[in-house]
C-alpha positions in Angstrom: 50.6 15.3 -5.8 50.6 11.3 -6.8 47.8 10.1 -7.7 46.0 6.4 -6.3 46.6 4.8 -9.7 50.4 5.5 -9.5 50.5 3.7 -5.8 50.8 -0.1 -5.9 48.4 -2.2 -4.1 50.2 -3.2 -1.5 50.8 0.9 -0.7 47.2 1.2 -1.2 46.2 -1.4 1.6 48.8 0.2 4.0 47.0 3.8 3.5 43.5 1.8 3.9 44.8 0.4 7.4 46.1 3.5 8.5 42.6 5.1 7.5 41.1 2.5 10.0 43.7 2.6 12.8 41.3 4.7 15.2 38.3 2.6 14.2 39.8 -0.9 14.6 41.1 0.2 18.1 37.9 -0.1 19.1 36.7 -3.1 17.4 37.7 -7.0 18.2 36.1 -8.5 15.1 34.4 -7.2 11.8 35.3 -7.6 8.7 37.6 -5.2 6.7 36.9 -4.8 3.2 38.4 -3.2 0.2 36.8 -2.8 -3.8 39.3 -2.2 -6.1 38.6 -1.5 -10.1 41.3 -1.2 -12.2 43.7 -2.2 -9.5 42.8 0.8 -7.7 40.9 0.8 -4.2 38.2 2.9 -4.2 35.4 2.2 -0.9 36.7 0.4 1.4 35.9 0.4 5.2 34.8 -2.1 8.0 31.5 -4.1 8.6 31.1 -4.2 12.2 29.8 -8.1 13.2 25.9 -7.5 14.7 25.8 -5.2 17.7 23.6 -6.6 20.6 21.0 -4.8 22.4 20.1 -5.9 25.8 17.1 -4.0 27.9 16.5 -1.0 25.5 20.6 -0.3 24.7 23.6 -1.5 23.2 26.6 -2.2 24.9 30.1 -0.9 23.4 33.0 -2.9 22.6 35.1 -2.4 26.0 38.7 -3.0 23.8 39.4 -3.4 20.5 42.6 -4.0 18.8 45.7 -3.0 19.8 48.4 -1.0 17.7 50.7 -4.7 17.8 47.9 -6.8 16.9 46.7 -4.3 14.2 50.1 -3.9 12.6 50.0 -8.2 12.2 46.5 -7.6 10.8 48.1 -5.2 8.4 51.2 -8.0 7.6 48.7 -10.5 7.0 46.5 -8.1 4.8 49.8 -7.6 2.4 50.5 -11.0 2.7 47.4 -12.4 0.8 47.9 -9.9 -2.0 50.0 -12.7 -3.0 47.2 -15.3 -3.6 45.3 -12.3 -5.8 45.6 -13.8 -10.1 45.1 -11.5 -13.2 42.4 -10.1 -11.8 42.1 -6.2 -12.2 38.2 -5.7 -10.6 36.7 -7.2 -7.5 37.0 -6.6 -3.4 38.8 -8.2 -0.8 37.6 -8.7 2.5 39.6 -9.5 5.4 37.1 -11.0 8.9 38.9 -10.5 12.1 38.6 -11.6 15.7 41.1 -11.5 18.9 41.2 -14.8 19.6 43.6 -15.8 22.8 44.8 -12.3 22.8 45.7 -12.3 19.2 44.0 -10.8 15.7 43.0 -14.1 13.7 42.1 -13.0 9.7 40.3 -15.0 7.2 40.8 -13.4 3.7 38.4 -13.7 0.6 39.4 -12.7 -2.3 36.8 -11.8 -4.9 37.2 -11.4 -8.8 34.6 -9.1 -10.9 34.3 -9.5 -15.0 32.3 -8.0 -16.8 30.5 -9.7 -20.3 30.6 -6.5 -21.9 34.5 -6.5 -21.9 34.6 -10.0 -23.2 32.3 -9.0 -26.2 34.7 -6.1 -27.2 38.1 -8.4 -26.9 36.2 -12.1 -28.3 34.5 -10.7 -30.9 32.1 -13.0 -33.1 33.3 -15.0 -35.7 32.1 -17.8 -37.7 33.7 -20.5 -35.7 32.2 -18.8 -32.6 28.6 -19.0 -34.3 29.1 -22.3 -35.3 29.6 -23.5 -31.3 27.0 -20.9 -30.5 24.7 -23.6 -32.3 25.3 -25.8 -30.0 24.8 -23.7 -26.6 21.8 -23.0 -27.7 
């Protein structure tokens, strides 16, 4: 059996989508999210936009996307692993609407560090302490 840290991201983000397929069919805007550490998703799953209640009840999306519009949801999904730096930790998240009968996507891309990693690989020194001084 392989395991997720032997699957590139962009296999990773195909897996997620078909995951969601069911889901987004009956969705036409949310926003899809993925965390990854280490280059590896871990959660990942939609945020539905605000549901709205009229007299006591909520109504239910009547259509949500279709299996053409998801697959260009997926393509542009892949396509902005592209834009993602160095980075090894953070989430992406991918908002979506049918606009005009097609899936429009904004992506944001978010990088995580953590100080505690930075300490172990910059450790102090005295030319650190000396500009250490000055920061206060």
């Amino acid at each position: 059996m392989m395991k997720t840290e032997q699957l590139s991201l962009a296999r990773q983000i195909d897996l997620v989508f078909k995951e969601l397929q069911e889901e987004l069919s009956g969705l036409s805007s949310g926003t899809v999210f993925v965390q990854i550490r280490n280059n590896v998703i871990g959660k990942f799953g939609i945020r539905h936009l605000p549901l709205s209640g009229r007299k006591g009840a909520f109504a239910a999306e009547t259509e949500g996307l279709t299996p053409e519009q998801q697959a260009s949801f997926r393509l542009m999904a892949l396509e902005s692993l592209k834009y993602k730096r160095r980075w090894t930790h953070g989430e992406i998240s991918y908002e979506f609407a049918v606009r005009q009968g097609m899936v429009i996507v904004d992506a944001t891309l978010e990088s995580n560090y953590n100080m505690a990693n930075l300490m172990i690989r910059y450790p102090r020194n005295s030319q650190s302490d000396t500009h250490d001084q000055f920061l206060g």
